[in-house]
Phi, psi and omega in degrees: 000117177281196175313279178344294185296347186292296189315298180276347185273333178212088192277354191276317177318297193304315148344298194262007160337287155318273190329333189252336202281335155316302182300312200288317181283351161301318161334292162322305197260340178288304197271357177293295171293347174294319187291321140340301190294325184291302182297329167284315173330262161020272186309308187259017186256300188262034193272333189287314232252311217225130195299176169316287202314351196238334202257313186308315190272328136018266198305328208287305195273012180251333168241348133322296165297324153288326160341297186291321191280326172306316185290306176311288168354284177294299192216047220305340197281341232256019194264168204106164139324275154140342191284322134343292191294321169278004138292302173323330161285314170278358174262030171071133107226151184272108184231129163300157181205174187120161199291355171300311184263327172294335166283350163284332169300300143003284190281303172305328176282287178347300190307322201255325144346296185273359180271318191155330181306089209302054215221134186260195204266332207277337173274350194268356169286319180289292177325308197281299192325292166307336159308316204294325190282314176312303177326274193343309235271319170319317207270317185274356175093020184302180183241128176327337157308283207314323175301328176294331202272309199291324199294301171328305182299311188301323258231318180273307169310358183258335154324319174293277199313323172325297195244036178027055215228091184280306176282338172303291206291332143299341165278338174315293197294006178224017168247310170288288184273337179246339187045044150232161202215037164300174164280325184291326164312312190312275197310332168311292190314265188359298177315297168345292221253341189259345166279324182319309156336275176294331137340298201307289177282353158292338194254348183269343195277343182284356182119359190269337199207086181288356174274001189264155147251051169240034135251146201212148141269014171252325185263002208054211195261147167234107169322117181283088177260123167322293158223134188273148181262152117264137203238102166272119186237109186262202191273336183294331199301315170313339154271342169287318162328277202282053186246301172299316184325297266238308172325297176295329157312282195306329192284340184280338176278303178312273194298354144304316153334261177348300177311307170315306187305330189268354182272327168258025140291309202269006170265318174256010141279297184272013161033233214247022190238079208289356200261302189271330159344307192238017181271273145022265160275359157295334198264327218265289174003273189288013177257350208260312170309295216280347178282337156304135181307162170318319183274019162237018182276328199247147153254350180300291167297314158332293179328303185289339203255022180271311177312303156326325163101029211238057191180182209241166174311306178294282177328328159292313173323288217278321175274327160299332197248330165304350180256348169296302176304349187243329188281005194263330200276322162294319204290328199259314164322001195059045175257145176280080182221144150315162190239329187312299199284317163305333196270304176316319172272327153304342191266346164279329179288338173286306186319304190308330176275322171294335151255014158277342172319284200284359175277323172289339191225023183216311175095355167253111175273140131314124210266341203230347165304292151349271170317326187283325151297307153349273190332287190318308184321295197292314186331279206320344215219305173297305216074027177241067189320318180280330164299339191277310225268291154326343155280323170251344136317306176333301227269316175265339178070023192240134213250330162289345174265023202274282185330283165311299191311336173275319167342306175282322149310303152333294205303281160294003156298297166321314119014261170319307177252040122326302173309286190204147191266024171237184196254203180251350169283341166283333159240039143290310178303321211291315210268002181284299185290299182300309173302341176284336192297299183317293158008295207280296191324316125340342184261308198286318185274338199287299181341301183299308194284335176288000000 
């Protein structure tokens, strides 16, 4: 059955298909940060009473182990990003996909997030999205194309909810995940993804999220800008942009490398044993956090005030090189966390510095260096330039840093894949695959000789 015949024998299913399939990754993704948020509260609530060296490495190997065993136990796929696996589902690879792993996903992320694992909520939102949707797509009795379209859409919708960013999760699911641009897809996607939005802030204005507003039920929805810009863009500003492209290309590659490198280390120390695996680095995590100042206990808060522009040079430095190193070393852990939200915040410690830098020897800052790192970063490491660029739109809603911010982003994409022409999720897929191959080969000579 193709699309057309789906639409007319049954457009009300499909309808609400969308519609729940919309809910659920809001759903998914709204209590994915509330609970992140109860736990970090927690967390630095019992930072008062009881030192670092003690509460920090503790919590880390105390949500390391439950994480991992819910994941082994239960849900063996949901360990990870989550972003890997739904590209890997939609390129035909046998991935479980179902509402089981997204709520272990769900549940297993809070967890290891919030114990201390530096890692963000938007790849384990794509995931629970796209679960959510398979379920849907099950329930109607879909044709494999059509399912491959939904699974994608739950996938950018739970990237809209995350990041209250409705067009990034759409250009996400048609730049990254389906690479396609029929119309009738746009629109599947589009609906998708601007209901999840909304969902989203209808389920945070209820009490799931006390900083949002961006819903009322008396004034209606009201636009939310994280941070307001004035936003200048003069002609010197174009070379300092692609100057920062080309600084964040190369820094963005150096940490795809990187990241890969600690994840097939921890696969071949610890071959299938994800439990001391993340036990382990849950411990070493937080032991590392507790020897740190008090402002790298919340990284959250750390975030805003690199992005607000509310610190100093040496500290963006300092905060870029401790999230390189702790988010690669989680990363090499399984812990069921994202990639988005680190790459975002290195790529603002690069803007901030560079642009106390040329400020420092010229006397002029870019007004716009931050955010375009931010942007450049996720480009460099995704390959998704335009998605990078609506991503860090979101955080301001100012329709003028939409230029520089591509600028920048372009730039460092291009960069990047000089070095390789794939993103890094994509060879997460390639290195993924291979170990399973090994896996079964090694299962097959056991075999042989038994």
């Amino acid at each position: 059955m193709n699309f057309k015949k789906l639409f007319e024998q049954r457009w009300l299913r499909v309808v609400l298909v969308l519609t729940l399939t919309a809910l659920g990754a809001a759903t998914t993704g709204v209590l994915f940060k509330a609970g992140i948020h109860l736990l970090d509260e927690s967390r630095l609530n019992l930072l008062k009473h009881v030192p670092a060296w003690i509460v920090l490495p503790i919590l880390g190997g105390i949500g390391g182990y439950i994480s991992s065993i819910l994941i082994s136990k239960i849900a063996p796929t949901a360990r990870g990003s989550g972003v890997s696996h739904i590209m890997a589902f939609l390129r035909h690879h046998n991935v479980p996909m179902g509402l089981k792993v997204g709520i272990v996903k769900l549940i297993s992320g809070i967890i290891a997030i919030g114990s201390g694992f530096p890692l963000g909520p938007e790849g384990p939102s794509v995931q629970m999205g796209g679960s959510v949707a398979w379920k849907m797509a099950q329930w109607l009795k879909a044709p494999v194309s059509f399912r491959r379209v939904i699974v994608a859409a739950g996938g950018g919708a739970g990237l809209a909810a995350i990041f209250s960013a409705p067009i990034g999760g759409f250009i996400y699911t048609i730049e990254e995940l389906l690479n396609s641009a029929r119309p009738i897809v746009l629109l599947l996607v589009v609906v998708t993804t601007f209901l999840a939005d909304t969902w989203a802030d209808i389920l945070q204005s209820l009490g799931l999220d006390p900083k949002a507003t961006g819903f009322d039920f008396i004034k209606g929805f009201q636009v939310e800008r994280a941070y307001n810009l004035n936003v200048q863009f003069l002609p010197i500003d174009l070379i300092y942009l692609l100057l920062l492209g080309v600084i964040i290309g190369v820094l963005g590659e150096l940490y795809c490398r990187y990241v890969l490198t600690m994840q097939a280390q921890g696969s071949k120390w610890f071959k299938n044993q994800l439990v001391l695996r993340m036990v382990l680095c849950g411990v070493l995590l937080g032991a590392m956090y507790s020897c740190l100042p008090e402002e790298f206990h919340h990284l959250g808060k750390l975030q805003e005030a690199i992005v607000s522009g509310d610190t100093n040079i040496s500290l963006a430095v300092a905060t870029f090189c401790i999230l390189f190193l702790t988010t690669g070393l989680a990363a090499a852990s399984g812990a069921p966390g994202g990639l988005f939200y680190p790459m975002i915040t290195l790529g603002g410690c690069i803007g901030l510095a560079c642009s106390g830098w040329i400020e420092g020897i010229t006397g002029y800052a870019p007004s716009t260096y931050i955010f375009a790192g931010m942007g450049a970063f996720v480009a460099a490491c995704s390959h998704t330039p335009i998605t990078a660029m609506f991503l860090a739109f979101a955080l301001t809603k100012n329709l003028l840093i939409l230029k520089p911010i591509l600028v920048c982003c372009i730039t460092s994409f291009l960069v990047a894949r000089i070095f390789s022409e794939q993103s890094i999720y994509e060879r997460q897929i390639i290195m993924e695959g291979a170990e399973e191959k090994a896996m079964q080969n090694k299962i097959e000579m056991i075999t042989k000789v038994y």
